[in-house]
C-alpha positions as CSV (number, residue, x, y, z in Angstrom):
1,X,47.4,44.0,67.5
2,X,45.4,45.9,70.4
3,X,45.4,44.2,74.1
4,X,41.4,43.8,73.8
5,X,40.9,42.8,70.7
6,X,37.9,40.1,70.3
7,X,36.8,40.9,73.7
8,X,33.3,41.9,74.3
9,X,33.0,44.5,76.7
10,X,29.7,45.3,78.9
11,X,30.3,48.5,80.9
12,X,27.7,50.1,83.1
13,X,27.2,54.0,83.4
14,X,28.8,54.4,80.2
15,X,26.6,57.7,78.8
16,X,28.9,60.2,80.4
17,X,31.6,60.7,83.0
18,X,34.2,57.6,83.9
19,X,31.6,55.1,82.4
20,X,32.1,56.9,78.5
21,X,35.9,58.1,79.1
22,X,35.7,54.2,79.7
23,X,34.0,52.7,76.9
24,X,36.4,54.9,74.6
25,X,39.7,53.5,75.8
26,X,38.3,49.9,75.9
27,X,37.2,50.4,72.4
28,X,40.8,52.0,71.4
29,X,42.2,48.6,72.9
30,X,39.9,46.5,70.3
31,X,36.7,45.7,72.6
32,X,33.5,45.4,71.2
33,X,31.8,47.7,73.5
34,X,28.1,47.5,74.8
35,X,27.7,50.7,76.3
36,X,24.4,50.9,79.2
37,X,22.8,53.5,80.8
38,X,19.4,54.4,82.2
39,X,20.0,57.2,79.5
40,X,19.5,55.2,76.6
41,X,20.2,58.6,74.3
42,X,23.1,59.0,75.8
43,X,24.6,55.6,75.5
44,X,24.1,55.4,72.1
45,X,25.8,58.6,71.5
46,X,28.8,57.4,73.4
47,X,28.4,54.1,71.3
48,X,28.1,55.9,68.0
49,X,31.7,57.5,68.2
50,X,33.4,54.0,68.4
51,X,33.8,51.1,66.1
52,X,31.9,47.6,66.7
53,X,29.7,49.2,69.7
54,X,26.0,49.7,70.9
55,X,24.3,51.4,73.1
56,X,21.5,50.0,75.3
57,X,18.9,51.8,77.8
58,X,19.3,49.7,81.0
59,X,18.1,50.8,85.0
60,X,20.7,48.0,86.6
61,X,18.3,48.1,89.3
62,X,16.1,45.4,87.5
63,X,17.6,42.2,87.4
64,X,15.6,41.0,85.1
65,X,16.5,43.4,82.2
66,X,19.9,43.0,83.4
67,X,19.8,39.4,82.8
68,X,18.5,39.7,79.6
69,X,20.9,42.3,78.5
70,X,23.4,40.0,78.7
71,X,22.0,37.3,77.3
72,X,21.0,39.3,74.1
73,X,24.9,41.0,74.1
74,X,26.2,37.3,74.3
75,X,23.8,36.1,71.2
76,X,24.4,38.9,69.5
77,X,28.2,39.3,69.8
78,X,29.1,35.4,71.2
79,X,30.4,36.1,74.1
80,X,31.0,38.2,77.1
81,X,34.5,38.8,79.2
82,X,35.0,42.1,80.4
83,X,32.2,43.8,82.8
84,X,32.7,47.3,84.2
85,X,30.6,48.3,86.9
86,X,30.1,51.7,86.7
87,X,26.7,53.1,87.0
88,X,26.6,54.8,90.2
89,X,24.1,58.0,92.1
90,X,25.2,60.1,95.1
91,X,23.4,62.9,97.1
92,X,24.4,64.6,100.5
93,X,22.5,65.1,103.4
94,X,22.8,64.1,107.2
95,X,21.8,60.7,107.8
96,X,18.8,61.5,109.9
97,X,17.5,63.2,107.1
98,X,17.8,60.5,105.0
99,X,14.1,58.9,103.9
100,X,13.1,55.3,102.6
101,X,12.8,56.1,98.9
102,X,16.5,57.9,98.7
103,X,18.3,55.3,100.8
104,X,16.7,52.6,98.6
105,X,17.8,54.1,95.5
106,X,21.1,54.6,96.8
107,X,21.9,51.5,97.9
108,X,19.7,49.9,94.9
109,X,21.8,51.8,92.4
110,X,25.3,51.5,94.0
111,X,25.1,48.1,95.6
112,X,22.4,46.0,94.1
113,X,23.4,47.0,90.4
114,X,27.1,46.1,90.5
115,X,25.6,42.7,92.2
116,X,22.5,42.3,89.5
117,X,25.5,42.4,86.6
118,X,27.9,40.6,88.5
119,X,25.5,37.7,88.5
120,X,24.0,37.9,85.1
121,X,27.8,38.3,84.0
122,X,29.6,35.1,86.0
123,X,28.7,32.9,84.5
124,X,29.3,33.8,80.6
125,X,33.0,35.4,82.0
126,X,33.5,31.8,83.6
127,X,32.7,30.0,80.3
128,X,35.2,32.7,78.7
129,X,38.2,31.5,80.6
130,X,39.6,35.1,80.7
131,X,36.5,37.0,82.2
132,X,37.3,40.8,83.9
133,X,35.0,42.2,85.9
134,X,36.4,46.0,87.3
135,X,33.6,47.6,89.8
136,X,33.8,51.4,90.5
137,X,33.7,52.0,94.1
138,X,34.6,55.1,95.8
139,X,37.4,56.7,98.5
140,X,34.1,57.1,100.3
141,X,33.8,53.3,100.3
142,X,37.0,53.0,102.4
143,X,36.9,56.1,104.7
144,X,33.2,57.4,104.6
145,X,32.6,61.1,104.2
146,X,30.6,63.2,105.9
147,X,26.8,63.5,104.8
148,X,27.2,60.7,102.6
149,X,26.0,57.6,105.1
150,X,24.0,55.4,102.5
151,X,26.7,56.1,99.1
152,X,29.8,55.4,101.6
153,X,27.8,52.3,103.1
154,X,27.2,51.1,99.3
155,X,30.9,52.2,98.1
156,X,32.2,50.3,101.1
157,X,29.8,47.3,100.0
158,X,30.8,47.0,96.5
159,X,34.7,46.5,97.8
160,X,33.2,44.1,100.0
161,X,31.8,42.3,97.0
162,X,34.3,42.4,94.6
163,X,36.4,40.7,97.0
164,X,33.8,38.0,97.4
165,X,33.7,37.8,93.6
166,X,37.7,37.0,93.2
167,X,37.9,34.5,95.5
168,X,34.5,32.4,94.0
169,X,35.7,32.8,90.6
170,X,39.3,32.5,89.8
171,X,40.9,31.8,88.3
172,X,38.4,31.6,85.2
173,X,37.5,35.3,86.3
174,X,39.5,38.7,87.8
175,X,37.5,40.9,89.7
176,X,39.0,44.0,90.8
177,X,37.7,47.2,91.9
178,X,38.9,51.1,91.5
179,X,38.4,53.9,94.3
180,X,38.5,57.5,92.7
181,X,38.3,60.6,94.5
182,X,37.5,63.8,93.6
183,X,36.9,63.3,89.8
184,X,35.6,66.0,86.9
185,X,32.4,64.0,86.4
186,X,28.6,64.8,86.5
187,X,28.8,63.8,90.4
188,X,31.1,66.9,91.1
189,X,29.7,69.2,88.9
190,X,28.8,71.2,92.1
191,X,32.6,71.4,92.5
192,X,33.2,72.5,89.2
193,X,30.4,75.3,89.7
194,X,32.3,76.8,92.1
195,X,35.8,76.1,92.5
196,X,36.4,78.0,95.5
197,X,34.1,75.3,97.7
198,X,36.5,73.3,96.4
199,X,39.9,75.0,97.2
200,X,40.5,73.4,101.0
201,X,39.8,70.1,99.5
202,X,42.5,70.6,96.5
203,X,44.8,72.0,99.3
204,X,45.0,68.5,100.8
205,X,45.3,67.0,97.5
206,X,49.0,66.0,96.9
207,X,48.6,66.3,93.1
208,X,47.0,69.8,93.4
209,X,43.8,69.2,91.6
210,X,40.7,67.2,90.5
211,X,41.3,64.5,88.8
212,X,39.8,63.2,85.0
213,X,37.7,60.3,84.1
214,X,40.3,59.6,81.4
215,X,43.0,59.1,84.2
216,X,40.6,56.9,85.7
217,X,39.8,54.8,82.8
218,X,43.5,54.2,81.9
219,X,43.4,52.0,85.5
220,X,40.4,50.3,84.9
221,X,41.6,49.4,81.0
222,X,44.8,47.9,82.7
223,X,42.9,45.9,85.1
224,X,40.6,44.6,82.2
225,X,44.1,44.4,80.2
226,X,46.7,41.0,80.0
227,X,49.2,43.2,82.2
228,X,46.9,43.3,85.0
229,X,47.0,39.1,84.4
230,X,48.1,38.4,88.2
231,X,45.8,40.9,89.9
232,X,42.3,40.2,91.6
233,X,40.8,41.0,94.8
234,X,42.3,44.5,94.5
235,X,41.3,47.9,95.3
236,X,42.9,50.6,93.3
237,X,43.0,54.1,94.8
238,X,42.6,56.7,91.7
239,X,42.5,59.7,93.7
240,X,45.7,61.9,93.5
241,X,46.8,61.0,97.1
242,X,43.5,62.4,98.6
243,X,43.2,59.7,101.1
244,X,47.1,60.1,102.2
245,X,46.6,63.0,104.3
246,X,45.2,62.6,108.4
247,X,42.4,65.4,107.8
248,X,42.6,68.7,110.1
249,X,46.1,68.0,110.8
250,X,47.9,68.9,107.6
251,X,47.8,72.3,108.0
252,X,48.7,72.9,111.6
253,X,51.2,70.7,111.5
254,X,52.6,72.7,107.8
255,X,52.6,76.0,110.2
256,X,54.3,74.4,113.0
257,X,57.5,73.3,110.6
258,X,57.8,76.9,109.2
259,X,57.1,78.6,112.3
260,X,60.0,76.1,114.1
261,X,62.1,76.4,111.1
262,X,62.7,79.9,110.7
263,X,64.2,79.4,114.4
């Protein structure tokens, strides 16, 4: 018998990256998965590959069709207790630079999906008596990075929220929430492009390298899992130890020990 099996699970984002890797281990747990994306194509490929799952075209920025996508996935599959939060946008630029329309749809994305599904959600995870919600936020959320004002702001948000969320709603509900770093995803394609931008970052990395959204998913599947049965309120750093090191330092102080060492 699989961990999941008979839960319905309603994950966000799910078309590609951390959202599909995802939807593919809930499903290899027993879920029911209802994958949603904006890219309704693409969540109904993701969807195809697994047993008992559909894709749905959903822009979490309207409530509305949020709402009624989970009233139709709890009519249609009777009941709802495992949300992931992951539909998420970035973009970098200095924060003067920043204009009404992007800081809208960065914050409107990041911040007011997670909180559109959240409440649509609650209430049928409540009812449930075993309801999961996992949000993805972001390293950036905890320790903002540079050029990235609004995402960090939104990341930082979302932890905020999640935290709110655990202490309304146990202990009918779990709400926990995972930090990644640097992850092979459609966010750090850039990266991935052209890994030599990405070499002093990996150089401060205490595992060595990017991350994958499979290592992230096996987190989030244990926090939507029975083992995770005493954990809420949480923030789970995936990030290979990226946030460990004091930045600028590393180095100088790495020089200073050989240089001191070899007498």
């Amino acid at each position: 018998m699989n961990e999941l099996d008979g839960r319905v699970a309603f994950v966000t984002g799910g078309a590609s990256g951390i959202g599909a890797a995802t939807a593919r281990r809930l499903a290899a747990e027993g879920a029911q998965v209802v994958v949603v994306d904006r890219d309704g194509a693409g969540a109904q490929a993701v969807a195809s590959e697994l047993t008992s799952a559909v894709g749905v075209a959903l822009d979490v920025r309207d409530g509305d069709a949020v709402a009624a996508a989970v009233e139709q996935t709890v009519a249609d599959l009777g009941e709802l207790s495992i949300v992931v939060n992951n539909a998420g946008v970035g973009d970098l630029r200095p924060l003067h630079t920043i204009d009404d329309k992007l800081w809208h749809r960065l914050i409107d994305v990041n911040l007011t999906g997670t909180f559109n599904v959240m409440r649509a959600a609650l209430p049928h995870l409540v009812a449930s008596g075993h309801g999961v919600i996992v949000n993805n936020a972001s390293v950036s959320g905890l320790a903002p990075t540079r050029n990235e004002a609004p995402y960090s702001a939104a990341k930082a948000a979302v932890i905020a929220l999640t935290k709110s969320g655990a202490l309304e709603y146990g202990p009918q509900v779990r709400v926990n929430c995972v930090a990644p770093g640097f992850i092979e995803t459609p966010l750090t394609i850039a990266f991935q492009q052209f890994p030599d931008t990405f070499e002093p970052i990996r150089r401060g990395i205490p595992l060595q390298r990017m991350g994958l959204a499979d290592e992230v998913a096996e987190v989030i599947a244990f926090l939507c899992s029975p083992r995770a049965a005493y954990v809420t309120g949480q923030t789970i750093v995936v990030d290979g130890g990226l946030s460990l090191p004091q930045a600028g330092t590393d180095e100088a102080l790495a020089a200073l020990f050989e240089r001191f060492s070899q007498g």
